[in-house]
PDB file with one MODEL, atoms N, CA, C and O in Angstrom:
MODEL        1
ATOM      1  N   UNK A   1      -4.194  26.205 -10.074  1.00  0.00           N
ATOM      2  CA  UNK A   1      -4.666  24.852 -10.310  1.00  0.00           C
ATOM      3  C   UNK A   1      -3.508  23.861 -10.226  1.00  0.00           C
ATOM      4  O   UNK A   1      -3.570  22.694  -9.839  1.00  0.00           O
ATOM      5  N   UNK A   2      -2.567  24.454 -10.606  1.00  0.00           N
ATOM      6  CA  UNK A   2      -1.412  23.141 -10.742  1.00  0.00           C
ATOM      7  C   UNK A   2      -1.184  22.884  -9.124  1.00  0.00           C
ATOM      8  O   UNK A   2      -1.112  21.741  -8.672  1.00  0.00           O
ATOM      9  N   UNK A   3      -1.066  24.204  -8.205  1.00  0.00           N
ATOM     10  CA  UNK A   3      -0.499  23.887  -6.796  1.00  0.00           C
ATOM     11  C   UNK A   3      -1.439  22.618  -6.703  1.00  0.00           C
ATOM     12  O   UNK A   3      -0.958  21.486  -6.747  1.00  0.00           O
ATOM     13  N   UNK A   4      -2.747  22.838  -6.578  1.00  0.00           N
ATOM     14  CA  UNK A   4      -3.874  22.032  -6.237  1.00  0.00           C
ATOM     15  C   UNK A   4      -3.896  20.042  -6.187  1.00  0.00           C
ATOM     16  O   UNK A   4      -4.228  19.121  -5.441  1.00  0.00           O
ATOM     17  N   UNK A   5      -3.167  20.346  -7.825  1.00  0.00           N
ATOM     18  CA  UNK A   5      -2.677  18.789  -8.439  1.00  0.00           C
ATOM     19  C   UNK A   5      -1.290  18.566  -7.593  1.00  0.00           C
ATOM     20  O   UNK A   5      -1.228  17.535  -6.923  1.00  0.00           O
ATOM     21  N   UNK A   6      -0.204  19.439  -7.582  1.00  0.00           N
ATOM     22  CA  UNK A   6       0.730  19.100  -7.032  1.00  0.00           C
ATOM     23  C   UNK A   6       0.805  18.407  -5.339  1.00  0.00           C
ATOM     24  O   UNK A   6       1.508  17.477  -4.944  1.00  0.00           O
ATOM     25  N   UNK A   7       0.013  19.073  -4.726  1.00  0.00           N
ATOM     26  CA  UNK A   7      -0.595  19.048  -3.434  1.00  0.00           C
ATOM     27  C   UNK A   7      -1.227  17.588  -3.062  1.00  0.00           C
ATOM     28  O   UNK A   7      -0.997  16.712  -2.228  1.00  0.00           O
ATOM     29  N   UNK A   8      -2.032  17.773  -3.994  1.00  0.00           N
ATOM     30  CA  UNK A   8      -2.456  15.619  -4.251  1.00  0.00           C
ATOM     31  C   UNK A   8      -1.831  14.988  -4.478  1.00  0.00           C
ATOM     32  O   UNK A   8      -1.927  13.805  -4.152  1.00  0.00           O
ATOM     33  N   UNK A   9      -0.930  15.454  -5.117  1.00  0.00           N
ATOM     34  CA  UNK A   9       0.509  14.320  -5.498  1.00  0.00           C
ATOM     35  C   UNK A   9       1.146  14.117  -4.456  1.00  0.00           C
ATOM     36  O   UNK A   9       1.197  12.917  -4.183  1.00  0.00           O
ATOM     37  N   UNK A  10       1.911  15.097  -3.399  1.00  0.00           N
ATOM     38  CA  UNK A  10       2.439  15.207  -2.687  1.00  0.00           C
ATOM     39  C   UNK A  10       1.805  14.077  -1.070  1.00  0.00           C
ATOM     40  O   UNK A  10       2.318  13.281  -0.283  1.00  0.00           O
ATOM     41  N   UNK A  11       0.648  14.595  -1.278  1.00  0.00           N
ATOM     42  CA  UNK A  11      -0.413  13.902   0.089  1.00  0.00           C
ATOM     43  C   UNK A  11      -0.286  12.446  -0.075  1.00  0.00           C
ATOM     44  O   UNK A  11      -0.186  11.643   0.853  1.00  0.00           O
ATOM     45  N   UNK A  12      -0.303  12.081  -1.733  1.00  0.00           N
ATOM     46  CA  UNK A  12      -0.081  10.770  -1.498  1.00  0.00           C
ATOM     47  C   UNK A  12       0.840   9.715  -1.614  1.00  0.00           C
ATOM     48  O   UNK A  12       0.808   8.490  -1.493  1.00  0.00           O
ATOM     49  N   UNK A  13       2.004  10.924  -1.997  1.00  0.00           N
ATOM     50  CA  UNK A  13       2.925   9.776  -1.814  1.00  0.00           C
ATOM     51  C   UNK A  13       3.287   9.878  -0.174  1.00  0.00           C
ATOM     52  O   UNK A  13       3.900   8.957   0.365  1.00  0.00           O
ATOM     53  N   UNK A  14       3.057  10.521   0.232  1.00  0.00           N
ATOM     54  CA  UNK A  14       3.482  10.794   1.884  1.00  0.00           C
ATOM     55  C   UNK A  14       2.462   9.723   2.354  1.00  0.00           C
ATOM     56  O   UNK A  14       2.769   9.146   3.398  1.00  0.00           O
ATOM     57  N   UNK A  15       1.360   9.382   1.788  1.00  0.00           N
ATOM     58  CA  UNK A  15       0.781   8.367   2.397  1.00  0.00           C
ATOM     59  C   UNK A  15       0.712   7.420   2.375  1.00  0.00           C
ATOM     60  O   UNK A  15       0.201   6.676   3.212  1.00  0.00           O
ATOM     61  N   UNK A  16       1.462   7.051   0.911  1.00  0.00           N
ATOM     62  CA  UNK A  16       1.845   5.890   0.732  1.00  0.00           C
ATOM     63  C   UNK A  16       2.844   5.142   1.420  1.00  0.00           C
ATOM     64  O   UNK A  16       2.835   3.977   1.820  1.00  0.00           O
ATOM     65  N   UNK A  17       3.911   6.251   1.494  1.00  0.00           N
ATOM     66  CA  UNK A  17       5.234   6.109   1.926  1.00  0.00           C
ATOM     67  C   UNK A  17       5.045   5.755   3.653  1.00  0.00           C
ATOM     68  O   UNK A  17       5.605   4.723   4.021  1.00  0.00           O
ATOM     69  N   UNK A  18       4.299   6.548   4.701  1.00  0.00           N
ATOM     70  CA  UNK A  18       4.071   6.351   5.530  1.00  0.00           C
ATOM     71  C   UNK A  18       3.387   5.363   6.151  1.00  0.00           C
ATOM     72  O   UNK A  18       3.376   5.133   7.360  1.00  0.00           O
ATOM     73  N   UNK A  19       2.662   4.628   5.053  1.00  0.00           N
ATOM     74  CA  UNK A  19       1.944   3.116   5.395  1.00  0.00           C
ATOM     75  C   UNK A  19       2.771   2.243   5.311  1.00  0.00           C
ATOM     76  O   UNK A  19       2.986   1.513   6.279  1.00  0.00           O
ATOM     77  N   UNK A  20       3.441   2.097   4.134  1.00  0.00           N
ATOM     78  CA  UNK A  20       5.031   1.178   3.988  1.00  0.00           C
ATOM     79  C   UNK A  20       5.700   1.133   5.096  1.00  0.00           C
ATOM     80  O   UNK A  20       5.908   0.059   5.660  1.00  0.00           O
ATOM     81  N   UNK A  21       6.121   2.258   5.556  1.00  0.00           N
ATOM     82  CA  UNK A  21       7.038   2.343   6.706  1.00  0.00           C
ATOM     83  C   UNK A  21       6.370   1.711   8.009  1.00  0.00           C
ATOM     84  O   UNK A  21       6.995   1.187   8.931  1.00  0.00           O
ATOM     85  N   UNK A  22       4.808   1.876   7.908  1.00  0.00           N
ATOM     86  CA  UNK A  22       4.491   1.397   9.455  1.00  0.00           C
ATOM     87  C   UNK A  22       3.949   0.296   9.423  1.00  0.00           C
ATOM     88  O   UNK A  22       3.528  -0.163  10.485  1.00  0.00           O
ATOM     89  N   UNK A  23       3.779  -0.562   8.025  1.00  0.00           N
ATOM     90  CA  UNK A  23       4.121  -1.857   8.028  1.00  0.00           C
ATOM     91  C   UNK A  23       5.326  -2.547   7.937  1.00  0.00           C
ATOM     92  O   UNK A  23       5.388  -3.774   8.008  1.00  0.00           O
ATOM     93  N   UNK A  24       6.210  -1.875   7.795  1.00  0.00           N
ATOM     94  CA  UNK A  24       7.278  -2.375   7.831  1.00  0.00           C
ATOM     95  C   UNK A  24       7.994  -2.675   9.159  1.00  0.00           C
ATOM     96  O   UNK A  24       8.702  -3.656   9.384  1.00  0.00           O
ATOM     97  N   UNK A  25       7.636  -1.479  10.162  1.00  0.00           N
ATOM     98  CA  UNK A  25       8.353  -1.015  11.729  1.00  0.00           C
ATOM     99  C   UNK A  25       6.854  -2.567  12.517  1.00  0.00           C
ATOM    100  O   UNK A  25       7.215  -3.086  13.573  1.00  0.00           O
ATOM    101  N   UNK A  26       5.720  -2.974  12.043  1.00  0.00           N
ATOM    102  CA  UNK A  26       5.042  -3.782  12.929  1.00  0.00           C
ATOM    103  C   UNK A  26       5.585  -5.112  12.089  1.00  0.00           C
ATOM    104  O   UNK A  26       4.909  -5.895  12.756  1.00  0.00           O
ATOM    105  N   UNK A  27       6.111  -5.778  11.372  1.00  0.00           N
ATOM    106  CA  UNK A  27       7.029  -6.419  10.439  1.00  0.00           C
ATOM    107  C   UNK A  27       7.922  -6.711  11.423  1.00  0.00           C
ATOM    108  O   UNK A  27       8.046  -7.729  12.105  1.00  0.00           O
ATOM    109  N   UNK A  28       8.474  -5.782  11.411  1.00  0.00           N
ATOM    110  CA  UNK A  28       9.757  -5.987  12.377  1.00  0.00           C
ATOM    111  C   UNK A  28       9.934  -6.433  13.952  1.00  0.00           C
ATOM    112  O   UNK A  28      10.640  -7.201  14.605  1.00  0.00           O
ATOM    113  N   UNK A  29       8.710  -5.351  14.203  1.00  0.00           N
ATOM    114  CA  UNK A  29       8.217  -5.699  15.617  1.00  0.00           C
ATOM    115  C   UNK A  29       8.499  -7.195  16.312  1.00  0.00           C
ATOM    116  O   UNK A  29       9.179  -7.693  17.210  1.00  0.00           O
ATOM    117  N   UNK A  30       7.170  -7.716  14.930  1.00  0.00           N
ATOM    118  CA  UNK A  30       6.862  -9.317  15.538  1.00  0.00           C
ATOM    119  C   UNK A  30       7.899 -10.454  14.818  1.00  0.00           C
ATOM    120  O   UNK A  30       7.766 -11.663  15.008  1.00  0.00           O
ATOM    121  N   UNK A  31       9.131  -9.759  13.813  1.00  0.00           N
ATOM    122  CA  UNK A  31      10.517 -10.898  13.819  1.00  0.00           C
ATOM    123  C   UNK A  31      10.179 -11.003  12.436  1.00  0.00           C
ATOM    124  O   UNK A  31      11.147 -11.097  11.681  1.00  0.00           O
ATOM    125  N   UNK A  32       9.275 -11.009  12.023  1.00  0.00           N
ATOM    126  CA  UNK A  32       8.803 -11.021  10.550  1.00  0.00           C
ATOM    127  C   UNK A  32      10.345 -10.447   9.274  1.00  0.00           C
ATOM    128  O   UNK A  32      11.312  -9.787   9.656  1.00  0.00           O
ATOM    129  N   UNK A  33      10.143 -10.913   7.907  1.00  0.00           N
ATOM    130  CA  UNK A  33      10.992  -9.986   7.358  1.00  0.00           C
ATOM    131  C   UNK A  33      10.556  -9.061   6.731  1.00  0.00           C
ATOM    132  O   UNK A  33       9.431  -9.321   6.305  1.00  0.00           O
ATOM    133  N   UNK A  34      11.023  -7.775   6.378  1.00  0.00           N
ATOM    134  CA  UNK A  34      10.505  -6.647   5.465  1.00  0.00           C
ATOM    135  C   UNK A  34      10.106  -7.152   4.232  1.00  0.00           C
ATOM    136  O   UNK A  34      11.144  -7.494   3.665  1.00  0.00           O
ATOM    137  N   UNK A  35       9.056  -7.402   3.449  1.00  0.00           N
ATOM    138  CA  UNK A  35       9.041  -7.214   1.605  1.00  0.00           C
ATOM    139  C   UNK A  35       8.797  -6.479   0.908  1.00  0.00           C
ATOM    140  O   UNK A  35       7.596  -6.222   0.836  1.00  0.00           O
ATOM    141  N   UNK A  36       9.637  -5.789   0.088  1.00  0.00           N
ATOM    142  CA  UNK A  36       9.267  -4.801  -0.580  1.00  0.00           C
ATOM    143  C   UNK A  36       8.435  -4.927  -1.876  1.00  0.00           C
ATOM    144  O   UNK A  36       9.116  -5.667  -2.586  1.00  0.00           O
ATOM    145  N   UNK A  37       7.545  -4.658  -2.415  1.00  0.00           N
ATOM    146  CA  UNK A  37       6.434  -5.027  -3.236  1.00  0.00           C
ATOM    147  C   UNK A  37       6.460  -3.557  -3.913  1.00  0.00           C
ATOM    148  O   UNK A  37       6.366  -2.626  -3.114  1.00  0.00           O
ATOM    149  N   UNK A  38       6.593  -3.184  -5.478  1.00  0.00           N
ATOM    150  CA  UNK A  38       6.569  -1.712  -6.241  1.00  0.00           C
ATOM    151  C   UNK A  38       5.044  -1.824  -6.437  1.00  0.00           C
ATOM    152  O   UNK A  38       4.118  -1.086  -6.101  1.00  0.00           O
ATOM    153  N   UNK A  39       5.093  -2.888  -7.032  1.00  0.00           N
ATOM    154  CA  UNK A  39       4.127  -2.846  -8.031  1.00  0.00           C
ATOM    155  C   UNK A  39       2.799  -2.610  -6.746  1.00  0.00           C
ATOM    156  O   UNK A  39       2.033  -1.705  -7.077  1.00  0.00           O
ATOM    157  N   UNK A  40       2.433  -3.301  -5.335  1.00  0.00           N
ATOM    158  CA  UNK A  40       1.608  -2.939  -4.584  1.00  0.00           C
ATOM    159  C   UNK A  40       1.881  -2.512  -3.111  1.00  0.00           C
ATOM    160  O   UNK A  40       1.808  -3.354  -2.216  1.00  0.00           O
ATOM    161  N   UNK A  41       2.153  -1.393  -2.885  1.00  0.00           N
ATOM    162  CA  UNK A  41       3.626  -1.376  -1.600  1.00  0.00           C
ATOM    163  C   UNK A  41       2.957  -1.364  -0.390  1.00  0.00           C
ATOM    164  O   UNK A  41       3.519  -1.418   0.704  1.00  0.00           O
ATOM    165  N   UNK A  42       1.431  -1.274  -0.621  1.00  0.00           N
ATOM    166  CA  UNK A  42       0.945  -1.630   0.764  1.00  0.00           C
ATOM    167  C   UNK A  42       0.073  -3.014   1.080  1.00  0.00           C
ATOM    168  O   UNK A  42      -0.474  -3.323   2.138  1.00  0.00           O
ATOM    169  N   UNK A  43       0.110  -3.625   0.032  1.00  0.00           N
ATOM    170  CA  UNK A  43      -0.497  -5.002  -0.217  1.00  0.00           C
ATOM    171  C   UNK A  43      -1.599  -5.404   0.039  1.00  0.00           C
ATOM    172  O   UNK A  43      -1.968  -6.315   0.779  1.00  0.00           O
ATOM    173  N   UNK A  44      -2.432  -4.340  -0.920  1.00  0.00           N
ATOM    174  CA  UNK A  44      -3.296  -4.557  -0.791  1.00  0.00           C
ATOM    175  C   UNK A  44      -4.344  -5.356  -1.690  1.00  0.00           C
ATOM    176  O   UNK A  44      -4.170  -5.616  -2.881  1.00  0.00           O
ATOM    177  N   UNK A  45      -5.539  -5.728  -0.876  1.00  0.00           N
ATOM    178  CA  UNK A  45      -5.998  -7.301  -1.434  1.00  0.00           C
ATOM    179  C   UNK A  45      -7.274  -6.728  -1.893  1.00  0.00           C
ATOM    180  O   UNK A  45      -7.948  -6.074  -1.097  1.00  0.00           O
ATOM    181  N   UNK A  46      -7.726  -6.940  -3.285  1.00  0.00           N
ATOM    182  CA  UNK A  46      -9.538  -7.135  -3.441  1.00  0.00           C
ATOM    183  C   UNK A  46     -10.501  -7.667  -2.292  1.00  0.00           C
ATOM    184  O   UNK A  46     -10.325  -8.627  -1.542  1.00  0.00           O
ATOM    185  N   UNK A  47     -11.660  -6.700  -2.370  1.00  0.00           N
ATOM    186  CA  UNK A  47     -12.717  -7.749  -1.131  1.00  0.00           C
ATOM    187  C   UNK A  47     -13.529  -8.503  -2.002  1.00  0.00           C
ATOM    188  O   UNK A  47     -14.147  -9.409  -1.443  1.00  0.00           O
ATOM    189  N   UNK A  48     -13.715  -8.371  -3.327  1.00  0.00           N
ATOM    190  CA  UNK A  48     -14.643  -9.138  -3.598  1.00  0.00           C
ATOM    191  C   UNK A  48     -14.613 -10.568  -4.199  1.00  0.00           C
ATOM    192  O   UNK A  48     -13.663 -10.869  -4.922  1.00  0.00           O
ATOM    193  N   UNK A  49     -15.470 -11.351  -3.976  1.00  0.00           N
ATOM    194  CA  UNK A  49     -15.186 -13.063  -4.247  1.00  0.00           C
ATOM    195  C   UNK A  49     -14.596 -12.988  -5.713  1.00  0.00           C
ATOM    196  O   UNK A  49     -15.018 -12.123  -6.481  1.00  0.00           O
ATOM    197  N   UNK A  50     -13.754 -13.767  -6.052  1.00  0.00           N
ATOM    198  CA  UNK A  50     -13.320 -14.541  -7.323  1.00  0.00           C
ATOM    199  C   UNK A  50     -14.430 -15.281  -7.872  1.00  0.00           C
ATOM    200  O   UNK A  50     -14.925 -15.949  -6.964  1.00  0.00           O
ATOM    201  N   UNK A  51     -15.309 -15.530  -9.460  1.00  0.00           N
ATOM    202  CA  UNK A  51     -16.126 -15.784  -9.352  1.00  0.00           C
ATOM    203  C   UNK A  51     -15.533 -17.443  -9.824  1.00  0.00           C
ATOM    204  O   UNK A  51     -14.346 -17.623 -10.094  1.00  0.00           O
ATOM    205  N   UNK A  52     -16.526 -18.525  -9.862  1.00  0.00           N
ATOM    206  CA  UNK A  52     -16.172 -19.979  -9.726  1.00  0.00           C
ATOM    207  C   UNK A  52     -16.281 -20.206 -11.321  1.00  0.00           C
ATOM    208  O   UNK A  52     -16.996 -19.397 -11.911  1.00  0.00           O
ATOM    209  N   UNK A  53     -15.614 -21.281 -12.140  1.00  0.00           N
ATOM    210  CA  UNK A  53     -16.230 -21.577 -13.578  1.00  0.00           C
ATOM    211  C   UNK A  53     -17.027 -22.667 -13.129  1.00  0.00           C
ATOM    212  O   UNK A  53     -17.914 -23.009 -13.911  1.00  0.00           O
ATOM    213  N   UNK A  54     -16.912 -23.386 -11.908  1.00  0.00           N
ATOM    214  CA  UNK A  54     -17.838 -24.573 -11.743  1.00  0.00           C
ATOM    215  C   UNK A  54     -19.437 -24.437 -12.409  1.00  0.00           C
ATOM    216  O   UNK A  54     -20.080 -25.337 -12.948  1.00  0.00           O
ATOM    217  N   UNK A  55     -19.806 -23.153 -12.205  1.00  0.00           N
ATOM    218  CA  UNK A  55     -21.378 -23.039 -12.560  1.00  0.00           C
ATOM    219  C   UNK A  55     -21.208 -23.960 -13.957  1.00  0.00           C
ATOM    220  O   UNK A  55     -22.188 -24.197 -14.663  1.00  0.00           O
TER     221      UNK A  55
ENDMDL
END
């Protein structure tokens, strides 16, 4: 069981790590600068609306 957990651990930091990097290499591509972000390293955004207090 532990391999199992370890294995998930492993998958995702490799996937994390590998999204970083290939936003970083199309970043670069187009002249852009690298930002490094911990807290969200692939920057990712909510889809759903913000709701309004206007009501």
């Amino acid at each position: 069981m532990l391999t199992n957990i370890s294995y998930i651990l492993l998958i995702t930091v490799l996937l994390i790590l590998g999204g970083w990097a290939f936003k970083a290499l199309i970043s670069l591509a187009q002249g852009k600068p690298v930002q490094i972000n911990l807290k969200n390293p692939l920057n990712l955004k909510a889809r759903w609306p913000k709701e309004d207090k206007k009501k």
